[in-house]
C-alpha positions, 0 to 999 in steps of 0.5 A: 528637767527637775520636778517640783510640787505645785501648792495645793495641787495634787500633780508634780510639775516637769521643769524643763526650762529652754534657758535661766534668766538671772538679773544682776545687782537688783537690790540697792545694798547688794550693789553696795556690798558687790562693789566693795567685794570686787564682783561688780564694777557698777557703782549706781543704780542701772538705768535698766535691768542687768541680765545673764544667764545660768544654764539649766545644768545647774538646777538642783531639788531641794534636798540635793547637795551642793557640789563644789567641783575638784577641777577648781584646784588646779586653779591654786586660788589665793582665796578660792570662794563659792557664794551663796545668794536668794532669790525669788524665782518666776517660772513661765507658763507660756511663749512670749515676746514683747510682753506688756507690763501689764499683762506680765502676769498672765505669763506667770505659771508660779514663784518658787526659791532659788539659790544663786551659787556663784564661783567668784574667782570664775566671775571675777576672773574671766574674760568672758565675764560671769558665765562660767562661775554661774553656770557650773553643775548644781548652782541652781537650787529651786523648790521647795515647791511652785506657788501660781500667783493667784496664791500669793496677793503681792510677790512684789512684798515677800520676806525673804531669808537665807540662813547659813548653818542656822544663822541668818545672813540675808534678810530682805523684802521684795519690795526693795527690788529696784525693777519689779516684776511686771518690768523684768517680765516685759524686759526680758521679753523684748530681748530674748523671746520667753518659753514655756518653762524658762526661769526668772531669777530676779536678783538677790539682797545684801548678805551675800558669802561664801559657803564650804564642805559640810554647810547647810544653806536655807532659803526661805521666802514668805508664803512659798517655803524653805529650799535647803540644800548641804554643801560637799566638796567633789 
């Protein structure tokens, strides 16, 4: 469970997502960098959404720190590397299964920022493909806050912005998105039934890389506000 603002409401609202849905490779220039950093084997635009999933473990507030935890040097990586990614995040309101693209909005409780923190050795690596490098305790910061989507006239044209340190290495809009919302929604819906709660992440642009003890990564998405978290070692 995490607790976040709701815009222009005067209650916090509990998070307790039954699960995280993340889509992979939903930026065109993003799927160009991957592939040449090795953490993708696709080399086109996917037919359909590239899903999987981080567990709610990861869910962080702003404000909280990034934890790169000590078992990952036993592993003596030749070059060990933890990644940032921003992205913009879709909070379910209500219950849903095979939901029309149509009505995907009524399902929408609010936007919100995430951070995609990613272990790549883990990624890249494992039989078992991206789960564990996903999934590791922190690498999912969210906030600053919730905004329903009557608030914001168009996700679907939203900057959005990561800065490492002060500089900024990712700068996109969601309109570069190759599956949009409504299509996500409806997606998803048919594959895994949608709970109150759950969390939608729906991929990240170019600029990906890596972060270390000590930074601070911003993530700022237009109309919604600034996620800021620091980076520690364990």
């Amino acid at each position: 469970m995490i607790i976040l603002p709701m815009k222009n409401r005067s209650k916090e609202y509990e998070i307790n997502p039954s699960k995280i849905i993340a889509l992979g490779l939903n930026y065109l220039d993003h799927i160009k960098e991957s592939v040449s950093q090795a953490t993708s084997k696709s080399k086109g635009i996917p037919e359909e959404p590239v899903l999987f999933n981080k567990t709610p473990n990861v869910l962080i507030e702003n404000g909280s720190d990034i934890i790169i935890p000590n078992f990952l040097d036993r592993y003596n990586f030749k070059n060990p590397r933890v990644d940032y990614e921003a992205e913009l995040a879709i909070i379910i309101n209500r219950r849903g299964k095979d939901i029309p693209e149509k009505k995907a909005r009524e399902y929408i409780l609010g936007f919100t920022c995430m951070n995609d923190v990613s272990q790549r050795n883990l990624q890249t690596g494992d039989d078992s493909g991206w789960f564990r490098g996903k999934s590791l305790d922190t690498f999912g910061p969210i906030g600053p806050i919730i905004v329903p989507p009557d608030q914001i006239d168009d996700p679907q044209n939203l900057d959005i912005e990561c800065r490492l340190n002060g500089k900024t290495v990712q700068a996109s809009n969601t309109s570069k998105m190759i599956f949009k919302i409504p299509e996500i929604i409806s997606f998803i819906s048919q594959n895994f039934t949608l709970e109150k709660d759950d969390i939608i992440m729906t991929g990240t642009p170019s600029g990906v890389g890596p972060i270390a003890n000590g930074d601070i990564v911003e993530i700022e998405i237009e109309n919604i506000g600034i996620l800021k978290n620091k980076v520690r070692e364990e």
